[in-house]
C-alpha positions in Angstrom: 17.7 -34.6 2.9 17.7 -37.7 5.1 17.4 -40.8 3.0 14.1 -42.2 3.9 12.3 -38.8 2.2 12.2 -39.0 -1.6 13.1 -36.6 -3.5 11.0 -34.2 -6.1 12.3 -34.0 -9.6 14.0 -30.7 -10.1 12.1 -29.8 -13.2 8.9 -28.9 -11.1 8.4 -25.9 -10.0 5.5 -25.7 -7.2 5.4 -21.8 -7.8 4.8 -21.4 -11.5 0.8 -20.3 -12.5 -1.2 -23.6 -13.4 -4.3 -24.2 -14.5 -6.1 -27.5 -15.2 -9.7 -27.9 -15.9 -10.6 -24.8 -14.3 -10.2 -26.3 -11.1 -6.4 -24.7 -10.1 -6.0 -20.9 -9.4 -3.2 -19.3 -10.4 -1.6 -18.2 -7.0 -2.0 -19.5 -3.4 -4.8 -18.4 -1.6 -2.8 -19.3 2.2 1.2 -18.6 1.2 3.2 -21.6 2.3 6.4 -22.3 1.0 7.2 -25.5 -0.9 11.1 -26.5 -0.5 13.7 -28.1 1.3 14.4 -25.0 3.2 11.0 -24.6 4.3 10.9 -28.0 5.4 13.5 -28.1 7.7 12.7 -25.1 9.3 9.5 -26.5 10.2 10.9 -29.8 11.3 13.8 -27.1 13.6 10.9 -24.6 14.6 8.5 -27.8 16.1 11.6 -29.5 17.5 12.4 -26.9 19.9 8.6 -25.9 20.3 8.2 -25.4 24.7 5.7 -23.8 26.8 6.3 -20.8 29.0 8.5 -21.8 31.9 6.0 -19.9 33.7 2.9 -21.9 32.9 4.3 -25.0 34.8 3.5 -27.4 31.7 6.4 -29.7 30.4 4.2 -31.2 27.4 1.4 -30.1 25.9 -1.7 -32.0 25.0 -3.4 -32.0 22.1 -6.3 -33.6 21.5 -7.8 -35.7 18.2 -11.4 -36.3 17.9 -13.1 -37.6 15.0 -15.5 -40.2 12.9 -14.3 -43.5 12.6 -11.9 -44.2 9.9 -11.3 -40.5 8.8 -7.7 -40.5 9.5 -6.9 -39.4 13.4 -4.4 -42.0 14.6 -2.9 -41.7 10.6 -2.1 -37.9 11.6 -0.1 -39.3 14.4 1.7 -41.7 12.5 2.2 -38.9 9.7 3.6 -36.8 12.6 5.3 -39.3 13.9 6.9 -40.4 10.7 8.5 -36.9 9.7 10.4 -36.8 13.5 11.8 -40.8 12.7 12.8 -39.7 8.8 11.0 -42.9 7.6 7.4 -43.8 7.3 5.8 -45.5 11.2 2.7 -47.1 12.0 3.2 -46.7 15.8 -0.8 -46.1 15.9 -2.9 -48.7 15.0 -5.2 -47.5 12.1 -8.4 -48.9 10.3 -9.0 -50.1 7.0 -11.6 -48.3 4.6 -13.7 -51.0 4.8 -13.8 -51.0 8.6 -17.8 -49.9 10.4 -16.3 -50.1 14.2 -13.0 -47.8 15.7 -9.9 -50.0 15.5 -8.8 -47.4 18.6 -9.9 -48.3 21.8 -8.5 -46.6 24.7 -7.2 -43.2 25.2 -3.4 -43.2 23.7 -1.4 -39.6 24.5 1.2 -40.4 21.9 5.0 -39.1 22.3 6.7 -38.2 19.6 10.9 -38.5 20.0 13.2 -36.2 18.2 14.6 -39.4 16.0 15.0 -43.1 17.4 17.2 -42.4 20.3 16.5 -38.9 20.7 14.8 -36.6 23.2 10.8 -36.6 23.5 9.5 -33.2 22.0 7.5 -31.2 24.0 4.0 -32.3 23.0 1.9 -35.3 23.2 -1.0 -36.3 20.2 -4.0 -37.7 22.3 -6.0 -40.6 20.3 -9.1 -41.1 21.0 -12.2 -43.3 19.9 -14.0 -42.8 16.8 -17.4 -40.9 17.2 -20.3 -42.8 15.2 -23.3 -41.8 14.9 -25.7 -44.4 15.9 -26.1 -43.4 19.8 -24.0 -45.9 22.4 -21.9 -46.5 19.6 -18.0 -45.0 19.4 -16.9 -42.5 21.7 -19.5 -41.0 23.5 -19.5 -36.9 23.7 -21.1 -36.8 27.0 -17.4 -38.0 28.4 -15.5 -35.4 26.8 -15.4 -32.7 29.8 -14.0 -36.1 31.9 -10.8 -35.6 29.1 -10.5 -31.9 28.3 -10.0 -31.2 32.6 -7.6 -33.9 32.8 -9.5 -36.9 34.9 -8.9 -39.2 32.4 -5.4 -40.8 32.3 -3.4 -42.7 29.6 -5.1 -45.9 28.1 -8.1 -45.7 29.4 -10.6 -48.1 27.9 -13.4 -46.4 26.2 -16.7 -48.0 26.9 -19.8 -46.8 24.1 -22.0 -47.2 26.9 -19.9 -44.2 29.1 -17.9 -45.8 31.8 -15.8 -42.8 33.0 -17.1 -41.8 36.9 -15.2 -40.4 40.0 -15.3 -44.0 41.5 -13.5 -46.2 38.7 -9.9 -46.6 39.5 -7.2 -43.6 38.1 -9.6 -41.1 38.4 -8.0 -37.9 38.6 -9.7 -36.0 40.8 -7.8 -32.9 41.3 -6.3 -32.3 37.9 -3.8 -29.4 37.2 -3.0 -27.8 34.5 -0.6 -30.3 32.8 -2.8 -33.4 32.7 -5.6 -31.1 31.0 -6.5 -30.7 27.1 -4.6 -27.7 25.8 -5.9 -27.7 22.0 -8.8 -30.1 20.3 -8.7 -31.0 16.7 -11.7 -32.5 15.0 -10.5 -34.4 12.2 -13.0 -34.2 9.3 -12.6 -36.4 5.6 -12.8 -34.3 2.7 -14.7 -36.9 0.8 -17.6 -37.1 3.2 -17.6 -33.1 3.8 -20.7 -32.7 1.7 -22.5 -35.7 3.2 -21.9 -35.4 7.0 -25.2 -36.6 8.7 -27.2 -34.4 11.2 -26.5 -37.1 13.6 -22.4 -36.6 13.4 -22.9 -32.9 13.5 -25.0 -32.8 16.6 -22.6 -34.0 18.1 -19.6 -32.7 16.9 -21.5 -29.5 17.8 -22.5 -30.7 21.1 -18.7 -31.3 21.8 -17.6 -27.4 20.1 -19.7 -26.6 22.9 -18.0 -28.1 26.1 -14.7 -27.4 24.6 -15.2 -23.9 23.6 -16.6 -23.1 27.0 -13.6 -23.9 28.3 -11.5 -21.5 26.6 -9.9 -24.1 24.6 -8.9 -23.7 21.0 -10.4 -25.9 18.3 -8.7 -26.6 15.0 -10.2 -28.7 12.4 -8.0 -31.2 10.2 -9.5 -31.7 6.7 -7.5 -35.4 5.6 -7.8 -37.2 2.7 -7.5 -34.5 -0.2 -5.4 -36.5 -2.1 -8.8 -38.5 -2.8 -11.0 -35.2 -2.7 -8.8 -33.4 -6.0 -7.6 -34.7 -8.8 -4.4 -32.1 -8.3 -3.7 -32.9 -5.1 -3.7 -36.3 -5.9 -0.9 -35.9 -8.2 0.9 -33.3 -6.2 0.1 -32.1 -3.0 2.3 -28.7 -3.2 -1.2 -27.5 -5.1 -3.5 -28.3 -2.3 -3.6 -24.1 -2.0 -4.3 -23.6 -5.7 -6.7 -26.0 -5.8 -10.5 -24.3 -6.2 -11.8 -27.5 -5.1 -9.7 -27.7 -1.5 -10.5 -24.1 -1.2 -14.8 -25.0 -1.2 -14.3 -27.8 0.6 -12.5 -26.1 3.3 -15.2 -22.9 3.5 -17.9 -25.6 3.3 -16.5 -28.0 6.6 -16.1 -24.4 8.1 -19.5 -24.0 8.0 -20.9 -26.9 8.8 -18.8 -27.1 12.0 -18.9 -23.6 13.3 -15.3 -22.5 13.3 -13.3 -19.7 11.1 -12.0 -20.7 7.7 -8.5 -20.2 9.0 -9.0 -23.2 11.7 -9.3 -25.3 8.8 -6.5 -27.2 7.6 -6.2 -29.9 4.7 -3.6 -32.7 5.5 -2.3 -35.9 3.8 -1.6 -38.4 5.8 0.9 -41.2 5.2 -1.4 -44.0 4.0 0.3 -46.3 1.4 3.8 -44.7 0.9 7.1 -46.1 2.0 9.4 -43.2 1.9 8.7 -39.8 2.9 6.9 -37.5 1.0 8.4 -33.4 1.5 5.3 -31.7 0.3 3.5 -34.1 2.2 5.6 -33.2 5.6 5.3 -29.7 4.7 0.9 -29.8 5.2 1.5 -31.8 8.0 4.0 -30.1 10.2 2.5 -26.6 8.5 -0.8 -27.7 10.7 0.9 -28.9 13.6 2.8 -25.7 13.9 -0.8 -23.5 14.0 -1.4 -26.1 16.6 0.8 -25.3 19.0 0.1 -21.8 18.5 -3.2 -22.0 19.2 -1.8 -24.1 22.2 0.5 -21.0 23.6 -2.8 -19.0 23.3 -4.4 -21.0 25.2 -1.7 -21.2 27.5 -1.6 -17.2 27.7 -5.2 -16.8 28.8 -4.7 -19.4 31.4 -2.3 -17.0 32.5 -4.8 -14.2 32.7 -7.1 -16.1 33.9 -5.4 -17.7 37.3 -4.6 -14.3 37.7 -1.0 -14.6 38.0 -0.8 -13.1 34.4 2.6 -13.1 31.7 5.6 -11.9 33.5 8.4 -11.0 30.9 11.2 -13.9 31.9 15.1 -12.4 32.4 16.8 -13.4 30.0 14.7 -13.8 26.6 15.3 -17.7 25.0 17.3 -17.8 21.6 15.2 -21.6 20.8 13.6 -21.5 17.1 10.4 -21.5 18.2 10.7 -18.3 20.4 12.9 -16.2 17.5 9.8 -17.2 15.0 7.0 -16.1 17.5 9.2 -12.8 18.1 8.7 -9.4 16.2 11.7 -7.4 15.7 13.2 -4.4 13.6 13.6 -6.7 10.2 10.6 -7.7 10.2 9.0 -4.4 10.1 6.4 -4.6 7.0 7.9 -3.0 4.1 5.1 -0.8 3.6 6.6 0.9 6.6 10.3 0.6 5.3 9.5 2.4 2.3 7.1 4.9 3.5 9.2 8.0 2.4 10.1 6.4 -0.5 7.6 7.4 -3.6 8.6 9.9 -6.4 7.3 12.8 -3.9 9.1 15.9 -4.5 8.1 16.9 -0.6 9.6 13.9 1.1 12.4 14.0 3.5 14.1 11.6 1.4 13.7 14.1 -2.4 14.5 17.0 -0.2 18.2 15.4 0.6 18.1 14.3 -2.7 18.6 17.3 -3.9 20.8 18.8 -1.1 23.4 16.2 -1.7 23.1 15.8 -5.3 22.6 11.8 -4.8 19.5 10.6 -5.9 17.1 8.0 -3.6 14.9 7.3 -6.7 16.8 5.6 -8.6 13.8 2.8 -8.8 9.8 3.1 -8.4 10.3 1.6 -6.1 13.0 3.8 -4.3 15.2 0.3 -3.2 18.5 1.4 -4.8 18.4 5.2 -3.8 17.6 4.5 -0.6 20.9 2.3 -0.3 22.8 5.2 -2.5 21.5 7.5 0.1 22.5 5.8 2.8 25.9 4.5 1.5 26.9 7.5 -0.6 27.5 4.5 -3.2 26.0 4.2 -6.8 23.1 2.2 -7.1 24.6 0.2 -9.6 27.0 -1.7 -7.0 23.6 -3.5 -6.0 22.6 -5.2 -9.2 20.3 -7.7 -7.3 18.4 -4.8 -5.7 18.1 -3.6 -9.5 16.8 -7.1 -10.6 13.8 -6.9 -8.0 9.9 -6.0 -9.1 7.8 -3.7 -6.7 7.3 -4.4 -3.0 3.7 -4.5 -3.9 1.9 -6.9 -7.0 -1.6 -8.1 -6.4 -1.9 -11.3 -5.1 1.9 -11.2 -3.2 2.8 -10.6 -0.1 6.4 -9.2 0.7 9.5 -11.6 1.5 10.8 -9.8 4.5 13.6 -12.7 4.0 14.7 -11.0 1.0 14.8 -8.0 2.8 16.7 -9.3 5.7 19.5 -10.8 3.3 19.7 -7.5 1.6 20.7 -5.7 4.8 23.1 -8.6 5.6 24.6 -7.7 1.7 24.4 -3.8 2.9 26.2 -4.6 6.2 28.5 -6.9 4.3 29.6 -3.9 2.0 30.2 -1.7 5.0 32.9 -3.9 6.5 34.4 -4.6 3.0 34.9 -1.5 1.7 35.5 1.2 4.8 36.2 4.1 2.4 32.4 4.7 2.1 32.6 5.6 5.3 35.2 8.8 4.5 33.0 9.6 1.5 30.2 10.0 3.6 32.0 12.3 6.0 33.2 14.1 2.9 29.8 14.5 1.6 28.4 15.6 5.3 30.9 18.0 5.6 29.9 20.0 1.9 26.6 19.0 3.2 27.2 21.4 6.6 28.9 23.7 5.0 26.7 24.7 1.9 23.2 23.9 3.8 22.0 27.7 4.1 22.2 28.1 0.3 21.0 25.2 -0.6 17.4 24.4 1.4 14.8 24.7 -1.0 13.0 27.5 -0.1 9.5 25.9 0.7 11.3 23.6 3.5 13.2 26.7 5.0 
């Protein structure tokens, strides 16, 4: 851990069951990892985060948009922050006190891969705050002039709408590159409850042009350190919390997109050293950014009618092995499909042909090895040690499962006499077969 990001006392444990005042659930209701670990895979995963070569985009653009004062050029700096290992304030931000946007003019922020490294492959767009007196803040009507690219970098924002095909850097023939790839409106989770109709008009209005574009919106609920009086303390609880959890179903609403578009955030605000649960939110939103940002990116594919052609050689960056399917991450639903106490299954069947049992467990982990190693169970103690695949309110780690088959492989090259028991055993296998088939599978 670099030395600008302070460190959690060991003693917590952001996984154990809570409750306090009714208010914390006892398990997550979104599953995201709280550690180190989880951390810098993030951090690796968004570092090497790239388009399609075949899309012809270098950077992609995504878009904040926002009330005054609710936290849009603080995400940046948050952002921003993680990627320097110490806490920025490249953006110029507001105070609480402030009635007027502190931003000004269009900013498409880089963000660089440490102080003298390479710029990642996204920008964060700033924009002026929305307000909701009218010719006051940014005005909606402009928007299409940034989501198709006419607008270019540090543009002063006049209330009054100054943006026409006749002021000087008008784009007039945009491609894609200069255009809006993903909009985020960036809501405050103490104000979700009292947003006027005003705001919402036009934060509707503005759903509108963007949606009908194709491109995808994500809302960014900030401030839920001040919204909970858990998350205050600790952020790691923000998906226990009962409280986040209303707000969030509540802003999705309001604003007309999915629940799962909505994402809380802290942003760095008074700190001086880096916060890792607080890096975790942030970069775990980014990420569904840029996802959302390679959708978008896919359909423009479709849609210039060129469509996805499969590249040569497939590319071994983080980003790509995360967004890739392959045989270890089959669920383990499927993995285990022969595997209940069934005397009919393939699995019993050579069971009992064999004489080495696959059931060793409910859950049928260590016979399934001692099948398929001719070794006792009892050589894999951790797969012993495990609880079912399946508890209520879980989902699977198919990392777990993916080490375990490393430990499997491992045992393989270790110990090559399995292999000669195996051949042993196939060979009485062979030989005694047509007195030994249970009669219902001959």
């Amino acid at each position: 851990m670099g030395s600008g990001v302070r460190k959690h006392s060991s003693s917590f444990n952001p996984k154990m069951s809570l409750l306090g005042g009714g208010s914390l659930l006892k398990s997550q209701w979104r599953n995201l990892a709280w550690d180190e670990k989880s951390r810098f895979e993030l951090i690796e995963t968004i570092r090497e985060y790239k388009p399609l070569a075949q899309v012809g985009v270098q950077q992609a653009r995504l878009l904040l948009l926002g009330h005054v004062n609710v936290g849009k050029s603080s995400f940046f700096n948050t952002i921003n922050s993680i990627f320097r290992n110490h806490v920025t304030a490249q953006a110029p931000v507001g105070s609480p006190r402030d009635q007027r946007s502190i931003t000004t003019k269009m900013r498409a922020y880089q963000v660089r891969n440490g102080r003298e490294g390479k710029d990642l492959n996204f920008k964060i767009v700033d924009t002026m705050g929305i307000e909701e007196e009218r010719r006051k803040g940014f005005d909606p009507t402009e928007l299409p002039y940034l989501l198709d690219g006419h607008v270019s970098d540090n543009h002063q924002f006049d209330p009054s709408g100054n943006i026409s095909p006749e002021m000087p850097g008008f784009q007039k023939l945009p491609k894609l590159p200069e255009k809006i790839h993903c909009c985020i409106f960036v809501i405050d989770a103490t104000s979700v409850s009292s947003l006027s109709d005003e705001l919402l008009n036009k934060l509707n209005d503005m759903r509108t042009k963007i949606t009908g574009r194709g491109i995808p919106i994500i809302v960014l609920m900030t401030k839920i350190d001040k919204a909970c009086d858990q998350t205050r303390g600790d952020v790691s609880l923000v998906y226990k919390s009962a409280t986040i959890q209303h707000l969030i179903a509540q802003t999705s609403s309001k604003i007309g997109v999915p629940v799962s578009h909505v994402l809380p955030v802290k942003n760095y605000t008074h700190e001086i050293e880096l916060d890792p649960w607080v890096d975790v939110l942030a970069l775990s939103a980014l990420q569904q950014m840029l996802r959302f940002t390679d959708n978008y990116f896919d359909e423009c594919l479709v849609t210039s009618g060129t469509g996805y052609v499969p590249p040569e050689k497939q590319s071994s960056d983080a980003w790509t092995r995360k967004a890739t399917l392959n045989g270890s991450s089959a669920p383990a639903q499927m993995k285990q499909a022969w595997s209940n106490n069934n005397a009919s299954t393939p699995t019993a069947v050579a069971g009992r042909i064999t004489g080495v049992s696959v059931h060793n467990t409910p859950s049928g982990r260590n016979g399934v090895m001692a099948g398929v190693l001719g070794t006792p169970a009892s050589k894999f103690p951790e797969a012993e040690k495990k609880p079912l695949l399946l508890e209520e309110n879980h989902v699977v780690e198919l990392d777990e499962e993916k080490e375990e088959k490393e430990r499997i492989d491992e045992d393989l090259v270790k110990k090559p006499e399995v292999e000669e028991i195996n051949q042993n055993k196939m060979a009485d296998f062979n030989e005694n077969l047509p007195n030994q088939i249970p009669q219902e599978v001959a």
